[in-house]
C-alpha positions as CSV (number, residue, x, y, z in Angstrom):
1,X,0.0,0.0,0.0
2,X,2.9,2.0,1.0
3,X,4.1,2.0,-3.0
4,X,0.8,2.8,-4.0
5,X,0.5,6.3,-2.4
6,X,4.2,7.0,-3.5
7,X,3.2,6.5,-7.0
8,X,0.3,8.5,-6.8
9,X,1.9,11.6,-5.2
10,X,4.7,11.1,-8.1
11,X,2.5,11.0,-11.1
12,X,-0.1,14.0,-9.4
13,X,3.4,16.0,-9.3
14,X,4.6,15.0,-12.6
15,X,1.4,16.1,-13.9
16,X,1.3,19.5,-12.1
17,X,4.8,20.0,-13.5
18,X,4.1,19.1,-17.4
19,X,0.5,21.1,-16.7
20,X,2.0,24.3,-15.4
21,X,0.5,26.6,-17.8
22,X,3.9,28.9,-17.4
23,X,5.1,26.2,-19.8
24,X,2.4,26.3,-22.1
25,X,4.5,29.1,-24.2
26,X,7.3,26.3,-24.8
27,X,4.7,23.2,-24.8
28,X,1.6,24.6,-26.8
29,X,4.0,25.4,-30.0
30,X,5.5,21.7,-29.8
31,X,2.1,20.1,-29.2
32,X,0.7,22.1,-32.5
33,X,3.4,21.1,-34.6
34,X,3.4,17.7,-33.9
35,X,-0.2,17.9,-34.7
36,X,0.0,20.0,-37.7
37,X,-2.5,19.1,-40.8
38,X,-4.9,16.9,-38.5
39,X,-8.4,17.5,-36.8
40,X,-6.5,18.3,-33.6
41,X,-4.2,20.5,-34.6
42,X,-6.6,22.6,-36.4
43,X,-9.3,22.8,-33.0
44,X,-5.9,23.4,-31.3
45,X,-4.9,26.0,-33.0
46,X,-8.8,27.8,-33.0
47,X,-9.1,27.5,-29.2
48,X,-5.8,28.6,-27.5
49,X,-7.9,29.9,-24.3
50,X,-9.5,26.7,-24.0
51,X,-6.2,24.9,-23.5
52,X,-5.2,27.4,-21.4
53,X,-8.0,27.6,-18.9
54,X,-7.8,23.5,-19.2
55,X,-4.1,23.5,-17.9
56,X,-4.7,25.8,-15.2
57,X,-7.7,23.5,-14.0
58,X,-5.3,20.5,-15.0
59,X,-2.3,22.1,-12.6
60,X,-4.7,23.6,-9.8
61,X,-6.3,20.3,-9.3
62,X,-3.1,17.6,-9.7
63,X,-0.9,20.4,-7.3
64,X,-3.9,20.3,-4.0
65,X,-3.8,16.3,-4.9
66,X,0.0,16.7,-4.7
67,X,-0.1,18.4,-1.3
68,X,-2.6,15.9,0.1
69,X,-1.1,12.9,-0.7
70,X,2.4,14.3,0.0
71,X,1.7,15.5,3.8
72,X,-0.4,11.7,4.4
73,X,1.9,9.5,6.3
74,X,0.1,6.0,7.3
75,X,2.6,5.4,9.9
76,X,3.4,8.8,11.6
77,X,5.8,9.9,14.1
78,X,6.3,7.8,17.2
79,X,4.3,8.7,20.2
80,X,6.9,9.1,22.4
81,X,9.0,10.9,20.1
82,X,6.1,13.6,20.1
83,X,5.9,13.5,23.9
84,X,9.6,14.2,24.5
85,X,9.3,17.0,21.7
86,X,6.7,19.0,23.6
87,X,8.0,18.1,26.9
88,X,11.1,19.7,25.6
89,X,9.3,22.7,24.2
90,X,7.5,23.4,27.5
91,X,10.3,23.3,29.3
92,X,12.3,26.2,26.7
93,X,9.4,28.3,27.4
94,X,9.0,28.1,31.1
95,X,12.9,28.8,31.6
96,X,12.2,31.8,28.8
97,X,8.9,33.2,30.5
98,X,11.1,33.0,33.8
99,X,14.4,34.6,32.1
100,X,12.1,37.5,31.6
101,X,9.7,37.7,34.5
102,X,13.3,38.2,36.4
């Protein structure tokens, strides 16, 4: 399961990346010419906005899923590590509050 969700955060940022419609001025030209003369190419060419406003709704979407799956850890920190962590924070701020009572 563990692979799974590493796979899926890697292709939903792979996908943000190619998506990124900062690119599309370096992507759009190669993806008409490689379509030139066909069907596609042609409705390509005639609706530039659409492609646009479908990349930003392409990137938006596959960078949340990104962050999502990205910050989802099925295993998570230790318990005890977390306990020592804020028993150390609590006692940094104690000393500090008393540092400037004095």
């Amino acid at each position: 399961m563990r692979l799974w969700q590493e796979i899926r955060w890697l292709v939903s940022a792979v996908i943000a990346m190619v998506s990124c419609p900062c690119h599309l001025p370096l992507t759009l030209p190669v993806l008409l010419s490689l379509t030139a003369g066909t069907v596609v190419g042609t409705w390509l060419a005639h609706n530039t906005p659409v492609i646009v406003g479908g990349s930003v709704v392409i990137f938006v979407s596959s960078l949340l899923l990104t962050l999502r799956w990205s910050r989802t850890s099925p295993q998570g920190c230790p318990t005890e590590l977390n306990e020592k962590i804020a028993a150390h924070v609590q006692e940094n701020q104690d000393s500090a509050w008393t540092q400037v009572k004095l």
